[in-house]
ChimeraX commands (.cxc) that place a marker at each C-alpha (Angstrom):
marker #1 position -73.67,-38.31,-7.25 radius 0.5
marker #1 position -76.56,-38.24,-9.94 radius 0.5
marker #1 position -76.24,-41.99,-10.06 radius 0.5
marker #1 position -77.12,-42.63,-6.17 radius 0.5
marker #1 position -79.60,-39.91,-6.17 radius 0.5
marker #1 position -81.30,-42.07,-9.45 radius 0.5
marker #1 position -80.97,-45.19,-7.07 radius 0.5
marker #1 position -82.58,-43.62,-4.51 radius 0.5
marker #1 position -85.39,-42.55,-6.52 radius 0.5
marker #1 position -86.27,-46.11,-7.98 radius 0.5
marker #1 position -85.31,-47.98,-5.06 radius 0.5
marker #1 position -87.91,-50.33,-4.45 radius 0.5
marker #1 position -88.53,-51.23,-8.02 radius 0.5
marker #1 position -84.66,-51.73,-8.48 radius 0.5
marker #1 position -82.46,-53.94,-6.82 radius 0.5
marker #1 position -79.21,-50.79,-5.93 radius 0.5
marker #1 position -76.11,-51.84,-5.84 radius 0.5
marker #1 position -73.74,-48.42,-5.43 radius 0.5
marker #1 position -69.97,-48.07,-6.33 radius 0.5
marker #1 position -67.94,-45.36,-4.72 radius 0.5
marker #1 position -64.50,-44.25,-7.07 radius 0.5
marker #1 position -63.36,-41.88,-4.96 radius 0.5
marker #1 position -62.77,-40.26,-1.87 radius 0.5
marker #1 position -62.98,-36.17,-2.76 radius 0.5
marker #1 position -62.90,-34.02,-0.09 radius 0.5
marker #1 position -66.69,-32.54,-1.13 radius 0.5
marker #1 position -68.34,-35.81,0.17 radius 0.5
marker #1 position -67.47,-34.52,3.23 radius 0.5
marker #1 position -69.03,-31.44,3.34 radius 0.5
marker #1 position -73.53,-31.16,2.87 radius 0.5
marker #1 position -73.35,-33.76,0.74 radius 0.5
marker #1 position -72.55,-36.32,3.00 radius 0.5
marker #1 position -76.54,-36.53,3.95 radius 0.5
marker #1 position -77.23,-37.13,0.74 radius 0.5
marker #1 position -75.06,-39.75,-0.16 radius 0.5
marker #1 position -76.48,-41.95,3.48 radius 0.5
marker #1 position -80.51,-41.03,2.79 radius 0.5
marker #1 position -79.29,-42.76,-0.76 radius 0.5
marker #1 position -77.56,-45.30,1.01 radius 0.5
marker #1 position -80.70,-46.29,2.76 radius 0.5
marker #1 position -82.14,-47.20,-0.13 radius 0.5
marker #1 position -79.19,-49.76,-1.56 radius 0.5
marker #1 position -78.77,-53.12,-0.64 radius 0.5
marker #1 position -74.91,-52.98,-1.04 radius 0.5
marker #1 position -71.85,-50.07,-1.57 radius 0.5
marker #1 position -68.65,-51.37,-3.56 radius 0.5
marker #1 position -65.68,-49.43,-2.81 radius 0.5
marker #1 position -62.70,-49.96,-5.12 radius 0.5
marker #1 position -59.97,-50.43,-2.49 radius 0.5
marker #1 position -59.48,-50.60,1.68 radius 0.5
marker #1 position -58.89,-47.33,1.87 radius 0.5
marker #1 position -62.29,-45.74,0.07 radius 0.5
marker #1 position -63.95,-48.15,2.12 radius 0.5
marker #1 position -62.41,-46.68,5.26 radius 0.5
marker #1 position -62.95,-43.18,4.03 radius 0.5
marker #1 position -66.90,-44.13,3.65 radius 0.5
marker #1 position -67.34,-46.05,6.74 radius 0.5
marker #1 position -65.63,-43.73,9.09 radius 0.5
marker #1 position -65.71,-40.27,7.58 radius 0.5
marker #1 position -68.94,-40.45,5.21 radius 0.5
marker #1 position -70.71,-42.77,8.05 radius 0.5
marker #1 position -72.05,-44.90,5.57 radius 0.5
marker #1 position -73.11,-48.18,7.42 radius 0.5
marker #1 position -69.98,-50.37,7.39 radius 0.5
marker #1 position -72.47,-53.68,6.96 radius 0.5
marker #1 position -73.22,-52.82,3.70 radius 0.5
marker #1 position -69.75,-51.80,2.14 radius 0.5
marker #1 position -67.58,-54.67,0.29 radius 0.5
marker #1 position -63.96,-53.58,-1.52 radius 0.5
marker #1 position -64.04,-54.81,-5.21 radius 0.5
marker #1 position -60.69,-53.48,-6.22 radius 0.5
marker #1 position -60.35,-52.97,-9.92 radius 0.5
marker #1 position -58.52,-55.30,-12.76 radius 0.5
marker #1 position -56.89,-54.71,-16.07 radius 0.5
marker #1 position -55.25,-57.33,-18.05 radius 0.5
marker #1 position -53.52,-55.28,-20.92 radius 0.5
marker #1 position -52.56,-52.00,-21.74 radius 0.5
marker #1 position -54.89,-49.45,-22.98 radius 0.5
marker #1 position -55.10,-50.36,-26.90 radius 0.5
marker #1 position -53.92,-47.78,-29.45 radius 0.5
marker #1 position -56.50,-45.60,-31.20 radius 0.5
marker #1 position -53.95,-43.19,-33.09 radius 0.5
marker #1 position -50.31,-42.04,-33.05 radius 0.5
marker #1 position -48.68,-41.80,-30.29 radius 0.5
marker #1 position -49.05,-37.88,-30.40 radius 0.5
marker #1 position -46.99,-36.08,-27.62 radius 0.5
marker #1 position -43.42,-34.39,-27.92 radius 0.5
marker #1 position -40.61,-35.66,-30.13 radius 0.5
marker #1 position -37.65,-36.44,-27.87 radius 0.5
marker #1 position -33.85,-37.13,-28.40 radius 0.5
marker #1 position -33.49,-40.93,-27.48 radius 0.5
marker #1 position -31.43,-40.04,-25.13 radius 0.5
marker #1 position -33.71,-37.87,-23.09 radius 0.5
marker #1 position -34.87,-40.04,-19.29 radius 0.5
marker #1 position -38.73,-39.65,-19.63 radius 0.5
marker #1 position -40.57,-39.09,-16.31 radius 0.5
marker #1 position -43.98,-40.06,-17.36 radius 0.5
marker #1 position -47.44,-38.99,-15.16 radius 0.5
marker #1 position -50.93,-39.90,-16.86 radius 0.5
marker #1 position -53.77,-37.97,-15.00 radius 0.5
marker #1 position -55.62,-35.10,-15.41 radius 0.5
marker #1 position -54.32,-32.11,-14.77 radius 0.5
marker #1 position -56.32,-31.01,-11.83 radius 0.5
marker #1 position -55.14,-30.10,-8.38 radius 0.5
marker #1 position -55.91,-33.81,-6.86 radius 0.5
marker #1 position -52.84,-35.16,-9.22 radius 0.5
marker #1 position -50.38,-33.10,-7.36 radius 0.5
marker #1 position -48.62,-32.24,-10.89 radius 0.5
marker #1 position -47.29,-28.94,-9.81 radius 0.5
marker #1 position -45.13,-31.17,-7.11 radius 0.5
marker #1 position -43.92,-33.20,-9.55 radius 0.5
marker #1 position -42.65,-29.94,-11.71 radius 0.5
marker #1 position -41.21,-29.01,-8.63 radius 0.5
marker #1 position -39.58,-31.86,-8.03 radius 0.5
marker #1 position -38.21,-32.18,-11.66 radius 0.5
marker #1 position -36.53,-28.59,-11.17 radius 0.5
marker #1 position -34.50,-30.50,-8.53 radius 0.5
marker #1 position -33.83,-33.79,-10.64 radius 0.5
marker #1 position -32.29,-31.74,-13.44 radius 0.5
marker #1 position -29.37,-30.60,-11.37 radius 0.5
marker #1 position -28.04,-34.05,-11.29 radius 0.5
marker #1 position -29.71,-35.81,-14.64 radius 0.5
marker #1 position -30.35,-32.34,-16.87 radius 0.5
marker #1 position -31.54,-35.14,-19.88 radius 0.5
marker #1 position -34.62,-36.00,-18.09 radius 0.5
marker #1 position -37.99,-34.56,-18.85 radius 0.5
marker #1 position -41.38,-34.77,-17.93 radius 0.5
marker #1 position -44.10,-35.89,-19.93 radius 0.5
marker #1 position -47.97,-35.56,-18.62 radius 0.5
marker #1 position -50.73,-37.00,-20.49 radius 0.5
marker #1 position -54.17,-35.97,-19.85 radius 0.5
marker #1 position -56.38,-32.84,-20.07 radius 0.5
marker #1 position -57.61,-30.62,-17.44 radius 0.5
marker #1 position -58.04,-26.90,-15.95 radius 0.5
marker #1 position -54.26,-26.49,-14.21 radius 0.5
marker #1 position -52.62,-25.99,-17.60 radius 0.5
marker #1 position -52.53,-22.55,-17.98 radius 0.5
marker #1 position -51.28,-22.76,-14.25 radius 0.5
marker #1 position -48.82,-25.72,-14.96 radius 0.5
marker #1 position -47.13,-23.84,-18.03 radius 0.5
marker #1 position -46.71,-20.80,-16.04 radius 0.5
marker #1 position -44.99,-22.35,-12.73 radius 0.5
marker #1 position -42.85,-24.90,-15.35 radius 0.5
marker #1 position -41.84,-21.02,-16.84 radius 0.5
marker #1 position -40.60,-19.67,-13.10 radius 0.5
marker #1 position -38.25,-22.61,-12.73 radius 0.5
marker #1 position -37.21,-21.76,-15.70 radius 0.5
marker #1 position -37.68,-25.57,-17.29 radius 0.5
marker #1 position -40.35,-25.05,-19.98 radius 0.5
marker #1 position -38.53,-26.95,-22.14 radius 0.5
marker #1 position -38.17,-29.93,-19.90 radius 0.5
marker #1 position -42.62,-30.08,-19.23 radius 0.5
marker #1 position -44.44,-31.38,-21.91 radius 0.5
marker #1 position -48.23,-31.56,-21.47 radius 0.5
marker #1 position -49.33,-33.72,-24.16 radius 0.5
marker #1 position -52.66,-33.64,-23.44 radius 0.5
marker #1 position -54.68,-36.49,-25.16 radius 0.5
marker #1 position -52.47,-38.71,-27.28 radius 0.5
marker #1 position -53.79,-41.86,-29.35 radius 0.5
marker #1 position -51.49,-44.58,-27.63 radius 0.5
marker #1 position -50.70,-44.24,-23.81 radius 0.5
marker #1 position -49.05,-47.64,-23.94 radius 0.5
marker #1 position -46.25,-46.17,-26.47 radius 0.5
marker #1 position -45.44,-43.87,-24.10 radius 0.5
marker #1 position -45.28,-45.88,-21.07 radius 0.5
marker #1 position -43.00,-48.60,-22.93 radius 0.5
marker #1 position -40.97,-45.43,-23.25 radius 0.5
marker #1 position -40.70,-43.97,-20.15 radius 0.5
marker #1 position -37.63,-44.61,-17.53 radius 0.5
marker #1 position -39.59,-43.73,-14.26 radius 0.5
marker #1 position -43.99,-43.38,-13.86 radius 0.5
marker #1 position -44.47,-40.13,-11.54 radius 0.5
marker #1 position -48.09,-40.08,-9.32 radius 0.5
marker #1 position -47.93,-37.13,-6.63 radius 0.5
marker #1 position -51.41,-37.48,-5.87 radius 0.5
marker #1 position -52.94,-35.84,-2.49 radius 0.5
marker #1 position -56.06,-38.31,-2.88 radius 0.5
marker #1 position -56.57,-41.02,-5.01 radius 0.5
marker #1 position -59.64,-43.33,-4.86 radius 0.5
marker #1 position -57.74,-46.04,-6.77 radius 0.5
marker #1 position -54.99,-44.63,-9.60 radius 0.5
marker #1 position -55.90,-46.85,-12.78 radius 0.5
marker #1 position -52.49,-45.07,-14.62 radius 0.5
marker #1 position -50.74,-46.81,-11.26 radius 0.5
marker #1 position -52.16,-50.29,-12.42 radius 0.5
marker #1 position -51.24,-49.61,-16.44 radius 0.5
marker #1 position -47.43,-48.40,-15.45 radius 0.5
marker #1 position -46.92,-51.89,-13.27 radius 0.5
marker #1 position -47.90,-53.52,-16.03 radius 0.5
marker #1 position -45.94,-51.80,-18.75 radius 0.5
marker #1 position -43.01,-52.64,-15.98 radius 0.5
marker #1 position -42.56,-49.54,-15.08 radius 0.5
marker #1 position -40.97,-48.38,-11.17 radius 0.5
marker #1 position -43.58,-46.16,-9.71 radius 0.5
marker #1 position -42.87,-43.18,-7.63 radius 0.5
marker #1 position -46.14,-41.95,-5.56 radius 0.5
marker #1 position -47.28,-40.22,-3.02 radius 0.5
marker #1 position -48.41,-42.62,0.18 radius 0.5
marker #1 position -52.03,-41.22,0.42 radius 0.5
marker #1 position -55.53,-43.05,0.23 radius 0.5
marker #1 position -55.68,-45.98,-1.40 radius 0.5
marker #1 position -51.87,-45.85,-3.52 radius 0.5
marker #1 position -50.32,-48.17,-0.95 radius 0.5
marker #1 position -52.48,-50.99,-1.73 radius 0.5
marker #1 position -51.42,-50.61,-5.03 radius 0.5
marker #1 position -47.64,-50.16,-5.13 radius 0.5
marker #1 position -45.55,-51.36,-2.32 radius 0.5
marker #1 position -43.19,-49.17,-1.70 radius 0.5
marker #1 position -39.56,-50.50,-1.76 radius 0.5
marker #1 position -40.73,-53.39,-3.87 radius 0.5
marker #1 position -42.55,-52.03,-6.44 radius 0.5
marker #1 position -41.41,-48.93,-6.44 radius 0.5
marker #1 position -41.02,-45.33,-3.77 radius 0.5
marker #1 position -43.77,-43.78,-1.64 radius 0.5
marker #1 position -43.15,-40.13,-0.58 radius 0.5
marker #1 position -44.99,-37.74,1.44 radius 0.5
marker #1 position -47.98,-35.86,-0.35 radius 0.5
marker #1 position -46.97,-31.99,-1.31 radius 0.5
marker #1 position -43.47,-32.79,-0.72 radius 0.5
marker #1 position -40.95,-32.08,-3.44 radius 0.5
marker #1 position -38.03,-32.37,-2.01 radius 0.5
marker #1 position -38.76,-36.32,-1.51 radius 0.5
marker #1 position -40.70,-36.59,-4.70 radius 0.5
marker #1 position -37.15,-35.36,-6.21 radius 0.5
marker #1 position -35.18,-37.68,-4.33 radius 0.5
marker #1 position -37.19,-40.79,-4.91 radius 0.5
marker #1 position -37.35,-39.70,-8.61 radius 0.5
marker #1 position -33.16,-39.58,-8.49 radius 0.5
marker #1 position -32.57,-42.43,-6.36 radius 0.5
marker #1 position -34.15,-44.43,-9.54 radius 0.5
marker #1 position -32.62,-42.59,-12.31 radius 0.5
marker #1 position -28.99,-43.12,-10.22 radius 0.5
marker #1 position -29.76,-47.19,-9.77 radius 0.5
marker #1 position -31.29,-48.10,-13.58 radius 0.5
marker #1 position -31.16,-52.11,-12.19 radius 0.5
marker #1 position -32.92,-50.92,-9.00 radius 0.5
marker #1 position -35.79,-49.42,-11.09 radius 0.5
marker #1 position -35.96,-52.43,-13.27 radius 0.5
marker #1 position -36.52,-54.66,-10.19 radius 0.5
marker #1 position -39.16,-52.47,-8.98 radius 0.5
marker #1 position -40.85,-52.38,-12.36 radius 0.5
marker #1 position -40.66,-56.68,-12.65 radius 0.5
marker #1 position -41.93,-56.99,-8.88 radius 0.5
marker #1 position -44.90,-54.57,-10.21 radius 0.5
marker #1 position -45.66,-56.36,-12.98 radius 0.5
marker #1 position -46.12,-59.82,-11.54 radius 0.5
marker #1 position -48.07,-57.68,-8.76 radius 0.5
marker #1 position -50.81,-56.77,-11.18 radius 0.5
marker #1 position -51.10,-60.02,-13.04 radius 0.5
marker #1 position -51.37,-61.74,-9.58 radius 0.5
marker #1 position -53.84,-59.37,-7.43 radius 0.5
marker #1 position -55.42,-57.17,-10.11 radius 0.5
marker #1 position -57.02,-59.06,-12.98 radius 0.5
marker #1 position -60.69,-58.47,-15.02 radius 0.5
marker #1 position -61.48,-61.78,-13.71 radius 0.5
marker #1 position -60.81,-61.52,-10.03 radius 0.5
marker #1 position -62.82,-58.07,-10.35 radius 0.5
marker #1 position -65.53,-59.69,-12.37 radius 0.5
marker #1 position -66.48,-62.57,-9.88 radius 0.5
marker #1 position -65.84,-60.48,-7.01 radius 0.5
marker #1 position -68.60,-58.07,-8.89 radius 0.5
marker #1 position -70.99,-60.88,-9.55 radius 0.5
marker #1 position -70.76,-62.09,-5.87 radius 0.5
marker #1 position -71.67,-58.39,-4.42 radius 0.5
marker #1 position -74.87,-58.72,-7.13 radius 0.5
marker #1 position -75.46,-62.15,-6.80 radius 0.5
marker #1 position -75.87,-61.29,-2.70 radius 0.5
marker #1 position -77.65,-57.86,-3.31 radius 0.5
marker #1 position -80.59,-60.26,-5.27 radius 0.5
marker #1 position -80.71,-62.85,-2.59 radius 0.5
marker #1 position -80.70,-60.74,-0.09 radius 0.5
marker #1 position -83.56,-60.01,2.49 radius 0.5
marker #1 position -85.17,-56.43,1.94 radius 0.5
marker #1 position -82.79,-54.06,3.26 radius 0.5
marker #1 position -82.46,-53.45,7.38 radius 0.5
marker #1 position -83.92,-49.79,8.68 radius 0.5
marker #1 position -80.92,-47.75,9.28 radius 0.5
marker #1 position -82.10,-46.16,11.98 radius 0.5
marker #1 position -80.53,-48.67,14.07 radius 0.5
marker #1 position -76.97,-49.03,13.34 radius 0.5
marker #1 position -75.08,-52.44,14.29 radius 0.5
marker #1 position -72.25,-52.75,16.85 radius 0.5
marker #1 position -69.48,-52.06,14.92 radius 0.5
marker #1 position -71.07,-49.11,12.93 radius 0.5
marker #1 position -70.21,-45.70,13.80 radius 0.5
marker #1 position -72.58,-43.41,14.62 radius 0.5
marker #1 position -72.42,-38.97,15.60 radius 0.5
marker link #1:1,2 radius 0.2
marker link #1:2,3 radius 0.2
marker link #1:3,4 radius 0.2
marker link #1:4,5 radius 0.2
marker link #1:5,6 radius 0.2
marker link #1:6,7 radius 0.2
marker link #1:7,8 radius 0.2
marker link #1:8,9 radius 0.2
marker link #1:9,10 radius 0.2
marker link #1:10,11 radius 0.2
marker link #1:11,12 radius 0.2
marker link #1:12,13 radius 0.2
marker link #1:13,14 radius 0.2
marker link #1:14,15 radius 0.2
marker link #1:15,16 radius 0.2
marker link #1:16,17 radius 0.2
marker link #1:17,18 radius 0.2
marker link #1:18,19 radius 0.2
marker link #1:19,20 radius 0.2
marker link #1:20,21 radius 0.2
marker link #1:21,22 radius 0.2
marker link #1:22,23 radius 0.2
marker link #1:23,24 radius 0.2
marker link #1:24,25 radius 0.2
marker link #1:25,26 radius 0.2
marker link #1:26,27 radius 0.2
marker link #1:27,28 radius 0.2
marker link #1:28,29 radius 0.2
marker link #1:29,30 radius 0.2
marker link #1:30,31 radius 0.2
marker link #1:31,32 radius 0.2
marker link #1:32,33 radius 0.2
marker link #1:33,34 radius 0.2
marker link #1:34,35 radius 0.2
marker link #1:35,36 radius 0.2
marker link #1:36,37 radius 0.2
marker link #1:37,38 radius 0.2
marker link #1:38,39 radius 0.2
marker link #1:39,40 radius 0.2
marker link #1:40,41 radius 0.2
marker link #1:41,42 radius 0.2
marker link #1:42,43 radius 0.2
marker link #1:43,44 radius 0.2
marker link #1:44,45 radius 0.2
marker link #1:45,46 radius 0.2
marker link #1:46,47 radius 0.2
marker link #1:47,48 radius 0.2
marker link #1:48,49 radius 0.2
marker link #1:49,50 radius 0.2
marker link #1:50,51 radius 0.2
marker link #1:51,52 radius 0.2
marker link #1:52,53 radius 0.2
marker link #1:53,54 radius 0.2
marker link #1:54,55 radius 0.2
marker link #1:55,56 radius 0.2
marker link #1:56,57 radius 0.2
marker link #1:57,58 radius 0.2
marker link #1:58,59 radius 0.2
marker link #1:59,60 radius 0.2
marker link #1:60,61 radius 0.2
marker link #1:61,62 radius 0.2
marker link #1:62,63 radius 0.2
marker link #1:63,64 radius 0.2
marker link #1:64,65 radius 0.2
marker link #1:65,66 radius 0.2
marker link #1:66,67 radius 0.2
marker link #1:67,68 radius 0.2
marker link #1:68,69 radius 0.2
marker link #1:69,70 radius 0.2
marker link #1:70,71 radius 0.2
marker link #1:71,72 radius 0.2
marker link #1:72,73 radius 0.2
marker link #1:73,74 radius 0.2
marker link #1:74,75 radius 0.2
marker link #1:75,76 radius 0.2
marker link #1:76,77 radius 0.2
marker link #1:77,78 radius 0.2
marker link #1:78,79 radius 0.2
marker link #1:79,80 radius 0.2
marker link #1:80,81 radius 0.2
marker link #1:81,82 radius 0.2
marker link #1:82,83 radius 0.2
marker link #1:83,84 radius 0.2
marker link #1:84,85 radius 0.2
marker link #1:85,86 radius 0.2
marker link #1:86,87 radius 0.2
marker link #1:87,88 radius 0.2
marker link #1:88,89 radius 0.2
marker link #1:89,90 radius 0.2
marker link #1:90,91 radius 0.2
marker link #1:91,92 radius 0.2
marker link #1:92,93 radius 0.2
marker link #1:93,94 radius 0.2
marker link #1:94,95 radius 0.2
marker link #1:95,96 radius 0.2
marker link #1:96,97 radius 0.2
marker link #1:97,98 radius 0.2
marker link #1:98,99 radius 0.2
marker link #1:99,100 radius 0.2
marker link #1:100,101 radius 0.2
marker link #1:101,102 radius 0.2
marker link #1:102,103 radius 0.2
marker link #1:103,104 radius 0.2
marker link #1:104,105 radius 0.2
marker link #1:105,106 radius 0.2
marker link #1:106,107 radius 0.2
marker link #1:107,108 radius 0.2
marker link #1:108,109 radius 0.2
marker link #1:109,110 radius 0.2
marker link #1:110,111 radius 0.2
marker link #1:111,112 radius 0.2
marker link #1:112,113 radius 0.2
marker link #1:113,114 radius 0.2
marker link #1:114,115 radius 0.2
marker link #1:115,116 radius 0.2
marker link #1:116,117 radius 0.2
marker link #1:117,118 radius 0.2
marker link #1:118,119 radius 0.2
marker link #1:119,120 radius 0.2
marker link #1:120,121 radius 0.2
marker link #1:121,122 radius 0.2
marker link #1:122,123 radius 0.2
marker link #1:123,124 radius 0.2
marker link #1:124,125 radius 0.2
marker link #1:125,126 radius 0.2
marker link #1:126,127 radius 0.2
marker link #1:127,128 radius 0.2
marker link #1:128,129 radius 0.2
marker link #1:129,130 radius 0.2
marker link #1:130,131 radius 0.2
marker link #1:131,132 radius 0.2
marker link #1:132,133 radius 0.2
marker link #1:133,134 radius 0.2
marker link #1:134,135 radius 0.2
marker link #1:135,136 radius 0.2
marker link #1:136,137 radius 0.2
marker link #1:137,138 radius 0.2
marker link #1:138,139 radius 0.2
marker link #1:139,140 radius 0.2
marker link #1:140,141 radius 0.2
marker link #1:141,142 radius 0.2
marker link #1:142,143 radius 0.2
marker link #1:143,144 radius 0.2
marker link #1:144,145 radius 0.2
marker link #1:145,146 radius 0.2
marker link #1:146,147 radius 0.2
marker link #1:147,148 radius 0.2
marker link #1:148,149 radius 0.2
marker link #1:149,150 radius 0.2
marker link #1:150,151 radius 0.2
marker link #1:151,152 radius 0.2
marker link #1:152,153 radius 0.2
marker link #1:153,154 radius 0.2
marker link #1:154,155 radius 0.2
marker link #1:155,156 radius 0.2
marker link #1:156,157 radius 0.2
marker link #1:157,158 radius 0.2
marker link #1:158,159 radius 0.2
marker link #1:159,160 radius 0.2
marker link #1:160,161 radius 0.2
marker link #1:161,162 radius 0.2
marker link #1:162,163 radius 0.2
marker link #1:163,164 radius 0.2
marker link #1:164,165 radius 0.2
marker link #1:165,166 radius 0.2
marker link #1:166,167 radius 0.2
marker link #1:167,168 radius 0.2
marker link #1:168,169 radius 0.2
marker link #1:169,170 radius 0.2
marker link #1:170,171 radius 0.2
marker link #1:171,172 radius 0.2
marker link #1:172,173 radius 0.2
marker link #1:173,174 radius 0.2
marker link #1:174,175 radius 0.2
marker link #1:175,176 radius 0.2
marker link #1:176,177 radius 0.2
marker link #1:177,178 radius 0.2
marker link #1:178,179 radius 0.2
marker link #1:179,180 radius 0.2
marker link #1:180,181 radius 0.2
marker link #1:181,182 radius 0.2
marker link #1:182,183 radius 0.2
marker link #1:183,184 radius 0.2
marker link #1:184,185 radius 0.2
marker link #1:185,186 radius 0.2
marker link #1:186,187 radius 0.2
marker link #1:187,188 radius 0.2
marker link #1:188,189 radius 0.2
marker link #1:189,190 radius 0.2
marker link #1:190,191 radius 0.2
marker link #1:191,192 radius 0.2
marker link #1:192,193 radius 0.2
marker link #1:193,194 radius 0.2
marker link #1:194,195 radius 0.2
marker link #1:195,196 radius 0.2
marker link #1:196,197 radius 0.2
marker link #1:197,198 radius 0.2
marker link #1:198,199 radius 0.2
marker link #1:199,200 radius 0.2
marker link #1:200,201 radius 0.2
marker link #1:201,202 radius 0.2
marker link #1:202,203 radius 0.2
marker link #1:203,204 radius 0.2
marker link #1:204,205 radius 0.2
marker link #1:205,206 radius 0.2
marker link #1:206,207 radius 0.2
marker link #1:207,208 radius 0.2
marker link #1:208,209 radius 0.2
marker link #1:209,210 radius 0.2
marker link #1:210,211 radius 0.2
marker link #1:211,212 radius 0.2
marker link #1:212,213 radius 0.2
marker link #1:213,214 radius 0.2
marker link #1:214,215 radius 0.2
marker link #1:215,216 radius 0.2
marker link #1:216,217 radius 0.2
marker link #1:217,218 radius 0.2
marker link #1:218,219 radius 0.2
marker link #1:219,220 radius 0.2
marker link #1:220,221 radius 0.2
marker link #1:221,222 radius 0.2
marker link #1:222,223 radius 0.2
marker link #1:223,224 radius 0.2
marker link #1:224,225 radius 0.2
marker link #1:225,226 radius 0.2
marker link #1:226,227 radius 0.2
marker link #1:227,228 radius 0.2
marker link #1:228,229 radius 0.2
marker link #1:229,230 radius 0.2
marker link #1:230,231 radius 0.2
marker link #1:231,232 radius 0.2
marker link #1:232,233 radius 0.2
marker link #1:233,234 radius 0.2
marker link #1:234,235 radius 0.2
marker link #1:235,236 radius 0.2
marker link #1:236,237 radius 0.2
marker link #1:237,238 radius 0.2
marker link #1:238,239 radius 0.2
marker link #1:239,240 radius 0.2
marker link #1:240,241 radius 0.2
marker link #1:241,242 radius 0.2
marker link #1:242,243 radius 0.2
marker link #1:243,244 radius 0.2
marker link #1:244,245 radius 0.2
marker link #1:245,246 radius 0.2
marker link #1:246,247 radius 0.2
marker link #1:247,248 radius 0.2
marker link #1:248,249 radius 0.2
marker link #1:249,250 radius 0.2
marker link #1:250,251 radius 0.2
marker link #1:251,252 radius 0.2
marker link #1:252,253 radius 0.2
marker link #1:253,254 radius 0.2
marker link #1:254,255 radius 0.2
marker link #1:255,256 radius 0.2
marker link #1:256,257 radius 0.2
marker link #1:257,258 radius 0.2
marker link #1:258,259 radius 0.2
marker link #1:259,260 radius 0.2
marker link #1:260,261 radius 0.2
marker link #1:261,262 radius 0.2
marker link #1:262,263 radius 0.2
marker link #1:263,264 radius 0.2
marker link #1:264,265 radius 0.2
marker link #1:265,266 radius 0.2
marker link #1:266,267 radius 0.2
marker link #1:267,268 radius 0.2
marker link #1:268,269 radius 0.2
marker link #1:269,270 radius 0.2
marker link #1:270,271 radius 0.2
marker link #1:271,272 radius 0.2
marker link #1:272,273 radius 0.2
marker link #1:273,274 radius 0.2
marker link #1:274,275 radius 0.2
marker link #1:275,276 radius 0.2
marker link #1:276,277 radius 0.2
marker link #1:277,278 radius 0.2
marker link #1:278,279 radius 0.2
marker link #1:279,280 radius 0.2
marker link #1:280,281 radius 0.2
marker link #1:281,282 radius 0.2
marker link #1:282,283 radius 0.2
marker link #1:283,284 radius 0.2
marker link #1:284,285 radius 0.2
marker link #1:285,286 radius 0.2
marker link #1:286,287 radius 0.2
view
């Protein structure tokens, strides 16, 4: 928000070019007119997937001939910067692993849910959440009424993600919106089957039945039986996680982002001064 309201502000000193991450149910509220006044004033809007581009073009109204998709790229896990931190677990123990804060957006109170379920028929499996956030208290408390406190660990931040990803049997993402999932990208490409809700932009990002299971958002009942139907079928999941991992070395690299990036700027620059909004193209929508 601050950023495009900056824009704004030195627009027509600056060249703007804005990105959009996310597609939070606020920008749909007041500030909605804020974000297209700011709009005006930049000569392009990157959007990191189809989906936030879709969001922003037909429920912001931000004018569809300036948006381009730029979707992001990562190359290598996240590098080590300490321990590994986190619990210490019995090798036998079947780690569900979720990275993401721990906010209502991630959907991790489905995913304890769920893993009440998944015990009755794999009691060794656990889940692990890394990441900080204001539903902890909460999380801890509704891990306590199904009675599996022992079985949630919230690890908070740990000093190497990638340990625990190498570790983990299944990657769990209940998200109810997601403006692109970066932890999705880092699980396919620590091999890892993902199971995910099929909101926003997480079908662009793992194909489900190849890569790994989409399930409904808020539903733990098929969260639980996605989650199963890969700890039941151990060469399954492994297929999913290899089909994921060539995924992201073939669609989602730093250098595919990079020049797509530098062609977005390189255009802003050479572009013509930008058109008056106040009359919107064909394909635009307008209220």
């Amino acid at each position: 928000m601050h950023a495009d309201v900056y824009g704004a502000v030195t627009a027509g000193r600056t060249t703007v070019v804005s990105t959009k991450h996310n597609d939070d149910p606020f920008r749909l509220g007041l500030y909605r007119h804020v974000e297209r006044l700011c709009t005006r004033r930049a000569r392009h809007v990157i959007c990191i997937t189809e989906a936030l581009a879709r969001f922003n073009i037909e429920r912001v109204r931000l004018p569809a001939r300036k948006v381009s998709v730029v979707h992001y790229g990562l190359d290598e896990l996240p590098v080590a910067w300490g321990t590994p931190g986190g619990p210490t677990l019995p090798t036998q123990t079947r780690v569900l692993l979720a990275v993401s804060r721990l906010e209502k957006q991630k959907g991790l109170d489905v995913a304890i849910g769920a893993l009440a379920r998944v015990r009755e028929r794999h009691p060794d499996a656990v889940l692990v959440v890394l990441g900080l956030g204001s539903q902890e208290r909460a999380l801890k408390e509704l891990a306590a009424a199904h009675g599996i406190s022992d079985a949630v660990h919230l690890a908070g931040s740990v000093g190497d993600v990638a340990d625990w990803l190498r570790r983990a049997e299944v990657f769990v993402h209940p998200a109810r919106w997601e403006g692109f999932g970066l932890a999705l990208l880092e699980a396919m490409l620590a091999g890892l089957p993902i199971v995910a809700s099929e909101v926003s932009s997480i079908p662009e990002i793992v194909v489900g039945g190849t890569t790994g299971l989409l399930v409904p958002p808020d539903d733990v009942s098929e969260l639980a039986e996605a989650i199963n139907n890969l700890l039941d079928d151990p060469a399954r999941a492994r297929s999913y996680g290899a089909a994921g991992l060539e995924r992201a070395h073939t669609l989602f690299s730093v250098a595919a982002m990079a020049e797509r990036t530098l062609a977005v700027y390189r255009d802003a620059l050479g572009a013509l001064p930008a058109q008056s909004d106040t009359t919107a193209s064909a394909h635009e929508p307008t209220e």
